[in-house]
C-alpha positions in Angstrom: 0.0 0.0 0.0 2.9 2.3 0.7 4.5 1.7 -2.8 1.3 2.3 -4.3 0.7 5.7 -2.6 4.4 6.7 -3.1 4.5 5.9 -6.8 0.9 7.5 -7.0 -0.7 4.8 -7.9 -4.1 3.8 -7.5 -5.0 2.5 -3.5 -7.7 0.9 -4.4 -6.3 -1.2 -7.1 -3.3 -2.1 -4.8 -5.8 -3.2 -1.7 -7.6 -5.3 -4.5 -4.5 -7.3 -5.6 -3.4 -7.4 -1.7 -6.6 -8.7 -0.6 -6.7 -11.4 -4.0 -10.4 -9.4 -4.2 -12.9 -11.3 -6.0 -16.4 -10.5 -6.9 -19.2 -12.9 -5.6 -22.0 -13.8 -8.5 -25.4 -13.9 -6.5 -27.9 -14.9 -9.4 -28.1 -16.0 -12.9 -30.8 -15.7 -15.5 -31.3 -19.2 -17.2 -32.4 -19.6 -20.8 -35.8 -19.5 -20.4 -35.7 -16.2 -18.2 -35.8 -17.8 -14.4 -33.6 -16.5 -12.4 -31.6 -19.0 -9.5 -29.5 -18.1 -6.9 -28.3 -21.8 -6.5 -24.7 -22.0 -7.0 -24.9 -25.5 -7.9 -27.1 -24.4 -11.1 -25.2 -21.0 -11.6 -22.8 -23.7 -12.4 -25.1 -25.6 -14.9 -26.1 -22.2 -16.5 -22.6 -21.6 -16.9 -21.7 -24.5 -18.2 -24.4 -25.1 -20.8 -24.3 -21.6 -22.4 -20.4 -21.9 -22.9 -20.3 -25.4 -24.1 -22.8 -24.5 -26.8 -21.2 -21.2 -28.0 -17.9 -22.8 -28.3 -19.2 -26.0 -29.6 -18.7 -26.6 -33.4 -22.2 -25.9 -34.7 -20.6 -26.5 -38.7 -18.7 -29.5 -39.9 -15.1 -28.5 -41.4 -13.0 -31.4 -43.0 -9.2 -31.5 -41.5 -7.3 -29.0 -43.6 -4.4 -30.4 -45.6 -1.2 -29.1 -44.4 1.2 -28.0 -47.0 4.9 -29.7 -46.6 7.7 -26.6 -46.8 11.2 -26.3 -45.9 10.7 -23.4 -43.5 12.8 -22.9 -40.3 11.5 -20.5 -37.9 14.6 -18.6 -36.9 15.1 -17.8 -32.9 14.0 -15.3 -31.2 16.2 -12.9 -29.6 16.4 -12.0 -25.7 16.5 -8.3 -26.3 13.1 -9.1 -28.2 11.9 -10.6 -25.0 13.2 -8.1 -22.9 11.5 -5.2 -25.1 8.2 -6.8 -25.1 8.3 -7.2 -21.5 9.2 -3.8 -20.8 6.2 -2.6 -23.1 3.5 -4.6 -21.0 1.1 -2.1 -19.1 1.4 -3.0 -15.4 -1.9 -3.7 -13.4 -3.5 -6.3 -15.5 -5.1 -8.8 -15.0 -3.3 -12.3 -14.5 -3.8 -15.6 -15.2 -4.4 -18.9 -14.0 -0.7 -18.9 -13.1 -1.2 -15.4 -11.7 2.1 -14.3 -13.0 1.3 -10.5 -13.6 3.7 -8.1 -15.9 5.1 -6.5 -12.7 6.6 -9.4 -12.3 8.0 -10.6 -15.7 10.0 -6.9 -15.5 11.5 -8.2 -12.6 13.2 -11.2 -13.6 16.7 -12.0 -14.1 18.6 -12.0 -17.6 19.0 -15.7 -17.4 15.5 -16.4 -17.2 14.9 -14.0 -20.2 17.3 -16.1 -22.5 15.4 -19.3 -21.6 12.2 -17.2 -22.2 13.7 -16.4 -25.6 13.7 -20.0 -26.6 9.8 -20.6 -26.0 8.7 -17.7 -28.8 8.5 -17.7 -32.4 7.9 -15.3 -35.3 4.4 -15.1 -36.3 2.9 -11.7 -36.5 5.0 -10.2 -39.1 4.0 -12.7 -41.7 0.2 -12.4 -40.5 0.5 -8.8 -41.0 2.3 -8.4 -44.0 -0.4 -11.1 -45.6 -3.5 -8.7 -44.5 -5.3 -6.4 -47.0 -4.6 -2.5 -47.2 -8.3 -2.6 -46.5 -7.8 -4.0 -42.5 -7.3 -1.7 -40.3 -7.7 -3.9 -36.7 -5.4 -6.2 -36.0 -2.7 -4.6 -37.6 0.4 -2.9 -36.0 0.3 0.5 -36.5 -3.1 0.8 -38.0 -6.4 1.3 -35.6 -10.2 1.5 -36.2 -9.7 5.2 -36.3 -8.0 4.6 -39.6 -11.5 3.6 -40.8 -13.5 6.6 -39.0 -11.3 8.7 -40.6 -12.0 6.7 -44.5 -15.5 7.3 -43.6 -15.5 10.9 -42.9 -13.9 11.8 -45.8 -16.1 9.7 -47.5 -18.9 11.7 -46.3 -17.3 15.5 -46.8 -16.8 14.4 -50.7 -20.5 13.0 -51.1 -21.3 16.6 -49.3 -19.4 18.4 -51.5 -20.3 16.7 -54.7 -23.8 15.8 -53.9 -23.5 12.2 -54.3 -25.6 9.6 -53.1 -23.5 7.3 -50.3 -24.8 4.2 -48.7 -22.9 2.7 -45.5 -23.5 -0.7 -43.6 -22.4 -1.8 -41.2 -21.9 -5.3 -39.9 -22.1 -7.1 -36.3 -21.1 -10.6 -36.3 -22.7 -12.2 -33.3 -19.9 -13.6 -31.2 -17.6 -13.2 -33.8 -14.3 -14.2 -32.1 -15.9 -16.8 -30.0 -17.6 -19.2 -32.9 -14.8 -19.1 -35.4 -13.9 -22.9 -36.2 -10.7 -23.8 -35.4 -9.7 -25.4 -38.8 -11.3 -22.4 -40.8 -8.8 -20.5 -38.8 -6.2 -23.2 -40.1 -6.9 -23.0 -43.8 -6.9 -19.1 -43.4 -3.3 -19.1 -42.1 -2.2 -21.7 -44.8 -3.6 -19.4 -47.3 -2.0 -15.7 -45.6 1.6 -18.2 -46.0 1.9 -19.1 -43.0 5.0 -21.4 -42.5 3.7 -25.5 -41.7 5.8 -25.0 -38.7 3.9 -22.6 -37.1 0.4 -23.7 -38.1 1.4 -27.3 -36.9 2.3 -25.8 -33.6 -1.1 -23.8 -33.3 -3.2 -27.0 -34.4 -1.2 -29.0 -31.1 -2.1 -25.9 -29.1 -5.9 -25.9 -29.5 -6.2 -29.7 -29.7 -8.4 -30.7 -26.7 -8.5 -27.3 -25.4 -10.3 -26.7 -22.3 -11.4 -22.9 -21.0 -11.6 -22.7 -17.1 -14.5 -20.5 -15.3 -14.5 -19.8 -11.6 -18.1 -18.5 -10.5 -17.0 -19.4 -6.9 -14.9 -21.7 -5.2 -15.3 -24.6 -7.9 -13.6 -24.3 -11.6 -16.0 -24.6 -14.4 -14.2 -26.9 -16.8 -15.4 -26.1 -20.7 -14.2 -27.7 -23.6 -13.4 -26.2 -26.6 
């Protein structure tokens, strides 16, 4: 509390992590608009709502993986070391509630074995995206796109033109996408077989863990 008030930091954020403070839920609307205040089926609720969104609602044959003679190249320690130093501090941590604070904190040594678990991945994404994407890009932003759109509206002004805009809202966009349309997209940006292999082990028999209260919610995915 004393560090946080000398480096003027927020208190209450610091007696939050201090305290390991954690939000009770004390009802839940089920599907068909009850409400329960049973933990037991808070649980069920839980359970049943995330194993149907992430469940695979369309059937995607295994994507073929091409055979190439790529080798990722190593990362570097001073990579690690600068993408450490440009995490923002009081966030959230995870399971293994390592937080940045204490990444920046860490001996070289540790840095170099870090170094070894890493590979090169989002400069191929990005140079394989369209000049049209604007998120998801490094250096680029939705304000790119505001900024498309009011220009596109001063010249219609000026001119007198007719323009039409629409906009679309994928429902749980990032939460439904299949895992091997997501495969076959990064075969088709060029993704090296190496790293595309390495993703497909990562999300084989993936599980997401929810903790209403003092029970974990295990979900597959």
């Amino acid at each position: 509390m004393d560090e946080a008030a000398e480096a003027g930091k927020s208190i209450r954020k610091a007696r939050r992590s201090f305290a390991n403070y954690k939000t009770k839920m004390t009802s839940l609307r089920r599907p068909d608009g009850t409400v329960t205040a049973s933990r037991r089926a808070i649980e069920k609720v839980i359970y049943d709502f995330y194993s149907d969104l992430f469940d695979s609602h369309v059937y995607l044959p295994t994507h073929h993986l091409r055979q190439d003679v790529y080798i990722a190249p190593s990362v570097l320690p001073s990579e690690i070391r600068h993408a450490i130093k440009s995490m923002k501090n009081c966030t959230a941590p995870g399971p293994d509630r390592i937080k940045p604070e204490h990444l920046k904190s860490i001996p070289q040594v540790i840095i170099r074995t870090l170094a070894k678990l890493f590979t090169r991945i989002g400069r191929i994404l990005d140079e394989g995206q369209p000049c049209e994407q604007a998120g998801f890009r490094r250096g680029f932003s939705t304000i790119d796109h505001i900024h498309t759109l009011t220009r596109l509206i001063e010249v219609s002004r000026e001119y007198k033109m007719p323009l039409c805009l629409t906009f679309i809202d994928l429902k749980k966009a990032l939460d439904t996408v299949e895992t091997e349309a997501v495969i076959e997209a990064l075969g088709n940006q060029g993704v090296p077989t190496q790293y595309i292999r390495m993703l497909r082990e990562l999300y084989d028999n993936f599980t997401t863990r929810i903790s209403p209260f003092y029970k974990e919610v295990i979900i597959n995915v």
